[in-house]
FILUM-815769 format. One record per residue: x, y, z of N, C-alpha, C in turn; residue in one letter. Coordinates in steps of 0.02 Angstrom, whole numbers, padded with zeros to 5 digits, always signed. Example, Ala and Ser with C-alpha at 12.3 -4.5 7.8 and 13.67 -1.06 7.14 Angstrom:
BEGIN
+00660-00284+00390+00615-00225+00390+00660-00165+00390A;+00642-00112+00354+00684-00053+00357+00645+00002+00394S;
//
This chain:
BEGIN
+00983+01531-00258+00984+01476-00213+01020+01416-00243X;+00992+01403-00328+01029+01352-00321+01123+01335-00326X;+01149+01417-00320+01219+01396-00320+01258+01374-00251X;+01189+01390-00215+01213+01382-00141+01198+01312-00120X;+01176+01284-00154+01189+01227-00130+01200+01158-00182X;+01211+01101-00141+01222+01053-00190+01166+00987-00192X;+01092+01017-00213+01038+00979-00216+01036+00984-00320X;+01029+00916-00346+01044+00916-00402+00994+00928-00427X;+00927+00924-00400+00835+00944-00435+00798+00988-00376X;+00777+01032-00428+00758+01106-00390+00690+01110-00394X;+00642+01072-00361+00565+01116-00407+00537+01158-00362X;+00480+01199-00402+00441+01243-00337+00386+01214-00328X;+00392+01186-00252+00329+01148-00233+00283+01171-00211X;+00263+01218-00191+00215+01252-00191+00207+01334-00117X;+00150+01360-00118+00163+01419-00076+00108+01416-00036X;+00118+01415+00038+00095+01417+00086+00067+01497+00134X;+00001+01521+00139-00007+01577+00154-00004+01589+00233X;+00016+01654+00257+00022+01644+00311-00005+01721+00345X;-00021+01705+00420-00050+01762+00429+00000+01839+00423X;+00051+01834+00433+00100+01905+00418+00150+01893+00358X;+00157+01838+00345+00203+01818+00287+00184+01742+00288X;+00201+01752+00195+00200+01705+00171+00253+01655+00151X;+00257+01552+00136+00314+01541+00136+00291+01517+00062X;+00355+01522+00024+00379+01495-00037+00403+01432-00024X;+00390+01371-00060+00436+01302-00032+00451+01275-00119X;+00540+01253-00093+00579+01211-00139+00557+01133-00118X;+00548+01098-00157+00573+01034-00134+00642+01007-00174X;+00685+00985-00143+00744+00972-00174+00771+00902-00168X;+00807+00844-00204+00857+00788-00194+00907+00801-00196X;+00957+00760-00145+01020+00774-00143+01067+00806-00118X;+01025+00850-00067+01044+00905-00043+01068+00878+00048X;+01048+00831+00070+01076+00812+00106+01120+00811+00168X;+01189+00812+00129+01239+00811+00173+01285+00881+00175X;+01241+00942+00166+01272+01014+00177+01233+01056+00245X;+01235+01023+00299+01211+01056+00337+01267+01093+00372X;+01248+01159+00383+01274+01218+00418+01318+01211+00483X;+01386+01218+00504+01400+01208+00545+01394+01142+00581X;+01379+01098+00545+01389+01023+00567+01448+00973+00552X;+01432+00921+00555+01483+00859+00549+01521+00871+00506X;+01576+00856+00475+01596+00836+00415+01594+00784+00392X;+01593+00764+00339+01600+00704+00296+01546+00682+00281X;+01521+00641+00249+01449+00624+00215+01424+00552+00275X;+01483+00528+00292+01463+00466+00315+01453+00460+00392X;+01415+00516+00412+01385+00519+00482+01333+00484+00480X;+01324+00449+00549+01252+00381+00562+01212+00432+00592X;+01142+00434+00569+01098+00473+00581+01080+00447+00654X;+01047+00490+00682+01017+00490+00758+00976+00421+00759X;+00948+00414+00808+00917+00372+00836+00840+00388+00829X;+00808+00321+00768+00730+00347+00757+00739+00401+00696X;+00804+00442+00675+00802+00452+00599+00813+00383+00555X;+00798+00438+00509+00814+00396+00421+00847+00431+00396X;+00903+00404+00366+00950+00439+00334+00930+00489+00279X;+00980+00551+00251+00931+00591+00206+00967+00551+00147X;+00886+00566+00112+00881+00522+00032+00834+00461+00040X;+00815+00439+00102+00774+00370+00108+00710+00406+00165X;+00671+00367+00162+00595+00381+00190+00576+00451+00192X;+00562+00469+00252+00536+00547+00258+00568+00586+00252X;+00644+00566+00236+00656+00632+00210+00725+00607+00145X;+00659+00609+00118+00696+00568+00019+00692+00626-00006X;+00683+00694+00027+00678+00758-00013+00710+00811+00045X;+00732+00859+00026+00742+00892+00072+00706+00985+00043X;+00695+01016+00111+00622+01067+00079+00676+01138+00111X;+00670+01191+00079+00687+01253+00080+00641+01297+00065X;+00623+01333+00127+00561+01394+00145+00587+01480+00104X;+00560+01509+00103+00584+01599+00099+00516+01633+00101X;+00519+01686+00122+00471+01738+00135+00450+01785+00049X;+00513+01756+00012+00516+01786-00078+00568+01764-00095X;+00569+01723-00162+00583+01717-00231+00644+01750-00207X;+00673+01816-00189+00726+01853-00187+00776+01851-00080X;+00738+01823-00081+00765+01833-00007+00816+01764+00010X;+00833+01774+00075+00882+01705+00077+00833+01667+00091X;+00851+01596+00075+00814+01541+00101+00839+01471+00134X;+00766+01466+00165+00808+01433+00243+00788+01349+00221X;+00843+01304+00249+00822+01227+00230+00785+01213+00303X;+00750+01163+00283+00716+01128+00348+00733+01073+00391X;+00723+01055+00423+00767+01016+00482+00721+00951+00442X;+00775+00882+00444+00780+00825+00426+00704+00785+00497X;+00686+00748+00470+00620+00752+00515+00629+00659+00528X;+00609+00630+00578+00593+00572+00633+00524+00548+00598X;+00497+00507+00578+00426+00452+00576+00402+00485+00626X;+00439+00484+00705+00393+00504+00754+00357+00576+00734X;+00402+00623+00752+00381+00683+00702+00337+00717+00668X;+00320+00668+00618+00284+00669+00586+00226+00658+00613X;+00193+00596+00627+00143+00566+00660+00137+00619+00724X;+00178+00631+00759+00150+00696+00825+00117+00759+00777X;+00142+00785+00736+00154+00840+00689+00058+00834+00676X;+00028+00778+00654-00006+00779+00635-00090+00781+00684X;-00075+00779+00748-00129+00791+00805-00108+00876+00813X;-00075+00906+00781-00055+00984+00802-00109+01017+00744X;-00147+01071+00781-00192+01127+00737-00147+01198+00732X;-00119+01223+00682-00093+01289+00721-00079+01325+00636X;-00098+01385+00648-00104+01421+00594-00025+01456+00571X;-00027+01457+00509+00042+01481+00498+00030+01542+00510X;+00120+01567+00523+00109+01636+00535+00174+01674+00484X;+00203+01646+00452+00265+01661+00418+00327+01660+00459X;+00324+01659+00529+00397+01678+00553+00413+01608+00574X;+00467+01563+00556+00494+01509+00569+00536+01509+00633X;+00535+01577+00654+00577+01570+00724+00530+01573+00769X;+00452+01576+00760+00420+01601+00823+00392+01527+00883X;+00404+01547+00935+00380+01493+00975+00304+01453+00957X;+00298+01408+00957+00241+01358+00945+00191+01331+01021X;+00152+01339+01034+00125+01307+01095+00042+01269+01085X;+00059+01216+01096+00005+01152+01053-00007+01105+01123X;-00067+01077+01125-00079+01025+01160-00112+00956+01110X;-00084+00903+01106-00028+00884+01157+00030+00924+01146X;+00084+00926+01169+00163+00965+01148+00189+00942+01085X;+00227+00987+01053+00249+00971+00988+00329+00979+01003X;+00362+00943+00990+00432+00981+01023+00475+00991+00954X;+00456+00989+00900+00478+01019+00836+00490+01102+00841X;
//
């Protein structure tokens, strides 16, 4: 992982259990401005209600995997709002990051 990308501090932050799989999590700095099929150039103005990456909630950026050996996936840059909704949500992990979510109130993460 870490040649794949350009986050300059790598640690393993810890492992999250899940009911069919489990996630492994990086937390990383620096890593930033390599998102997949997006913008070019570093000096894109973040959305509306973000924070730029490297400042507030997302002064780190986090990378999931199912194993140590598998590819691993970065996580989407996250809103204050976000967060604060994120946190009225009960919902059990399940290991699959693609699977639909359905929460009351709505979570639209």
């Amino acid at each position: 992982m870490a040649e794949k990308t350009t986050a300059q501090n790598l640690r393993f932050f810890g492992k999250i259990w899940g009911s069919k799989s489990d996630y492994y999590v990086v937390e990383a700095t620096g890593a930033g401005g390599e998102e997949e099929g997006g913008e070019e150039g570093g000096d894109a103005e973040p959305e509306a209600g973000m924070e730029a990456p490297g400042t507030g909630v997302n002064k780190f950026t986090y990378f999931v995997a199912p194993s140590s050996l598998t590819e691993w996936t970065k996580l989407p840059d996250l809103s204050p709002s976000d967060i604060a909704a994120s946190r009225q949500v009960k919902v059990a992990f399940t290991g699959d990051l693609n699977r639909d979510i359905y929460t009351n109130p709505h979570f639209f993460g």
